[in-house]
N, C-alpha and C positions, 0 to 999 in steps of 0.2 A: 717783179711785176708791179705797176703803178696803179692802183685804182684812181679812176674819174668820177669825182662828184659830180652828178649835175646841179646846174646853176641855182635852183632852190635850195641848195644845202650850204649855199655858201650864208655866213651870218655875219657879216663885216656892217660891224656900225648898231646891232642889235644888242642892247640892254642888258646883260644878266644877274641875275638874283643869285641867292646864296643856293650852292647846289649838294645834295647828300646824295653818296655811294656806300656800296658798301658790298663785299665777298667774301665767301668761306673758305677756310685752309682746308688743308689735310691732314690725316696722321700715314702718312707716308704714302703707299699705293698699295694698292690688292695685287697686281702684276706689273711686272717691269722685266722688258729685253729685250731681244731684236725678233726681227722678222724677217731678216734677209739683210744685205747692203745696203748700209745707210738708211736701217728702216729702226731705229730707238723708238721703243716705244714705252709709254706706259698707261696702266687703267687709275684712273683719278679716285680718291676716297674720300671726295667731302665730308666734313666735321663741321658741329656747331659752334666755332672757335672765330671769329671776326675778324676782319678789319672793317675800320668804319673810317670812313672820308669827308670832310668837309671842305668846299672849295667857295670860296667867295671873293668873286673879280674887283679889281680893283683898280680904276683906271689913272689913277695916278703912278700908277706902278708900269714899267715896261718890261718884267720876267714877272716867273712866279717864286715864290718863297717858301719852300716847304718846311714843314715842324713834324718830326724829329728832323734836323738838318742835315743827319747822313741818308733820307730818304732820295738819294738823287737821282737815282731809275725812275722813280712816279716823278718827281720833276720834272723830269726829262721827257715822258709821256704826255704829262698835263701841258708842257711849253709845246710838243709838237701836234698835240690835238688842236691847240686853239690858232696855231698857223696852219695847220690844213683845213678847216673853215675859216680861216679869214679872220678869226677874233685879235682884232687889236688894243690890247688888256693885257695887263698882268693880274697876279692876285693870291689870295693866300689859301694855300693846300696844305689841310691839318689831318694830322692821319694817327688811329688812334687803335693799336693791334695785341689782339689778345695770341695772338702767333707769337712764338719762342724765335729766334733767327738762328739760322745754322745746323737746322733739327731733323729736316726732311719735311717739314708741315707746310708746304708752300707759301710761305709768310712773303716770300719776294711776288712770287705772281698775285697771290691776296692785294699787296699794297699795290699794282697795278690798275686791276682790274677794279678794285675800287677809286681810285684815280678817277681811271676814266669814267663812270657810273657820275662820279659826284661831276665832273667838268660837263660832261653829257648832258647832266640835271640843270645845271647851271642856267647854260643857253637852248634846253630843249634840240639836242643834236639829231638825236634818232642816230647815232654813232652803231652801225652794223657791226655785229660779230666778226664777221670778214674783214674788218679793216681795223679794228682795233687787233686780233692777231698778227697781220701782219705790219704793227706799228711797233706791237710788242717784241716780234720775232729780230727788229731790227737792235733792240736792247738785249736779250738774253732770250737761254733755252725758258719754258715754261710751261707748267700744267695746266690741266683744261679746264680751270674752275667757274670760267664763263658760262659754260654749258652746264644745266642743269640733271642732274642725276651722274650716275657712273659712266664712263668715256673710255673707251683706248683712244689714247692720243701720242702724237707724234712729236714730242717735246723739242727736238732739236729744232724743228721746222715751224714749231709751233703750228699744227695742221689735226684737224680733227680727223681720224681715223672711223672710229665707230661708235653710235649711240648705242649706248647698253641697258638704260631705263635704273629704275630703284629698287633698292629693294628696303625691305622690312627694317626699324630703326636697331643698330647695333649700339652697343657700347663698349667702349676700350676703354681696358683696363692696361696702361703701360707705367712706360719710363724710360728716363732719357738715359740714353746706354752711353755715353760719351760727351767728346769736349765739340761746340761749334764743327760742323763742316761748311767750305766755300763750296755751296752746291752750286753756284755757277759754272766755277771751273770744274766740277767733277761732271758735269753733263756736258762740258763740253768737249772735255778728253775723251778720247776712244777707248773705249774698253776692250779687253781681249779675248771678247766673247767669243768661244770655237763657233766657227761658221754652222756648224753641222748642229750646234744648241737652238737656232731656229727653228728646226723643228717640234723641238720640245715643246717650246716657247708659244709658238703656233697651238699646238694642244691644248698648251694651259689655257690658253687663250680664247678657243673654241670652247672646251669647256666651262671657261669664268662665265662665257656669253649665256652659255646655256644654263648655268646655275642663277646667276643675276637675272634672267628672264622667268624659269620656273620659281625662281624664289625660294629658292633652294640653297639655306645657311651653311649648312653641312658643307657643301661642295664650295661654296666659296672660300669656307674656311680651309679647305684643302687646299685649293691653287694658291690663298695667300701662305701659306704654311710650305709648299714648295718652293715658292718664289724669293722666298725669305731665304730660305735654303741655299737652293743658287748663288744666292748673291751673294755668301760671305767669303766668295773668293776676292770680293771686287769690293767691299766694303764691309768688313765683319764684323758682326754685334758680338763683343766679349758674352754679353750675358745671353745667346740666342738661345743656348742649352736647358740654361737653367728656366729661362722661362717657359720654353717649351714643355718643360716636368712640371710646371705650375700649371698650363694650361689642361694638361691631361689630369692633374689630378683635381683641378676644381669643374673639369666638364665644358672648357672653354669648348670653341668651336676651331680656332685653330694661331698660328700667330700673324701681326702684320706688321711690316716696318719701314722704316722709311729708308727706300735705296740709297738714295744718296745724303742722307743724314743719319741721324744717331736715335731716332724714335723707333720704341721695341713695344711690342703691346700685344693683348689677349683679346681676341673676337667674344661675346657675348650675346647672346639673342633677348633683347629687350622683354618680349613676348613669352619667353622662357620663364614658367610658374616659379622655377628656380632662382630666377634671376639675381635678385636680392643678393642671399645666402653665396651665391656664386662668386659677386663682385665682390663683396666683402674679405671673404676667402681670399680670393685674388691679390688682393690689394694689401692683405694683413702681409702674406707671402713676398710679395714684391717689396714689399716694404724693407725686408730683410736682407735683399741684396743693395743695401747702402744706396739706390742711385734716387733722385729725383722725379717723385711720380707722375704722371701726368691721364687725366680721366677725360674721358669726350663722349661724344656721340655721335654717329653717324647721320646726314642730312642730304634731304635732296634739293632742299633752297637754294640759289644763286642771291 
């Protein structure tokens, strides 16, 4: 399907100034599976973990030039944003990420969606959610981190499923369980989810809605602690066990990780008079299973 601008959006021959973007990762998802046939899904877990984009046009220039220079998907976004408005310009997209790559943290949708923020800022585009998805959808699968708060989203399709709203700030206590994954190609390979785990899946799902809406930590730490489960048919954290023994013995809330990368982590209730002593705990623990820590917080910012 093609979206139609109308003729006010076009900006051929309009000026632009240096433009700033900028989107939050994740530390994997709260749920991830199917819902039926060709129905991939997953619920998004924004983190306070960045990317930040700087785009400044440059009309001597006829592409753009991105830094790092293996960023070539935001490249690739940023050249077809400014030919579907008309912008005849090149220019220079600087992109600057506190995302790990290879991890499950959404570092490739991050540098996206800040792409487009900064190219947006730019020329003042008013560039819809609706159409930067399906600009994205033409490069790769991708999480929902456009949309502010938690999401089921439909990553293959890149297609927003459901608004699931915020909840209270967590913090994760993880670490990176393994080497790089290409989560491209693993969301784009079919997985050989029994058809009949839909329902399950469904569940969780229903339930996540209803825990994320009452604000209810407990319960979310439960479906992400199943869902973790699940999936180590299709992508296994060596260490899911071990952490799992750490979570219950410092009081976590439950574990979350990233499907289709290698980030393992312990739920935490910010709010928790505990909290402190909790993460500490955690973290001395984790420590001790040799791998690479990594500490976050959960966020409803876009």
């Amino acid at each position: 399907m093609t979206i139609q601008m109308p003729i006010e959006e076009t900006v051929a021959g309009r000026a632009g100034g240096v433009g700033r973007g900028r989107a939050p990762g994740t530390f994997g998802e709260l749920l991830q599976g199917i819902l039926g046939p060709g129905t991939d899904f997953l619920v998004t877990f924004p983190v306070d973990l960045y990317v930040e984009a700087v785009f400044e046009p440059d009309p001597q220039l006829d592409q753009v030039i991105v830094s790092p220079p293996h960023k070539n998907k935001a490249r690739r976004l940023a050249t077809g944003i400014l030919s579907r408005y008309g912008v005849h310009t090149g220019g220079w997209l600087m992109l600057n990420s506190a995302l790990p790559e290879g991890k499950g943290m959404a570092s490739s949708t991050a540098d996206l969606v800040a792409t487009a923020r900064a190219v947006d800022s730019a020329f003042r585009l008013k560039l819809p959610n609706r159409l930067l998805k399906q600009m994205m959808a033409e490069i790769e699968p991708s999480d929902g981190v456009m949309h502010p708060g938690i999401t089921a989203f439909f990553h293959r399709q890149v297609r927003l499923h459901r608004r699931m709203g915020t909840l209270p700030q967590l913090t994760i206590a993880g670490i990176d369980d393994g080497e790089s994954v290409d989560t491209v190609a693993f969301n784009r390979s079919r997985k050989p989810i029994p058809a009949h785990w839909a329902v399950r899946y469904g569940e969780l799902l229903d339930d996540l809605t209803r825990a994320v809406r009452d604000h209810d930590l407990a319960a979310v730490g439960r479906v992400a602690s199943a869902s973790a489960r699940l999936f180590q048919t299709f992508n296994a954290k060596p260490h899911l066990a071990a952490v799992e023994e750490i979570c219950r013995d410092v009081g976590g809330l439950g574990t979350v990780v990233g499907h289709s990368g290698t980030c393992l982590g312990i739920l935490l209730a910010r709010h928790d008079p505990e909290h402190g002593p909790r993460l500490a705990r955690a973290l001395t623990e984790l420590e001790r299973l040799g791998r690479p820590l990594i500490v976050c917080r959960s966020t409803s910012r876009t």
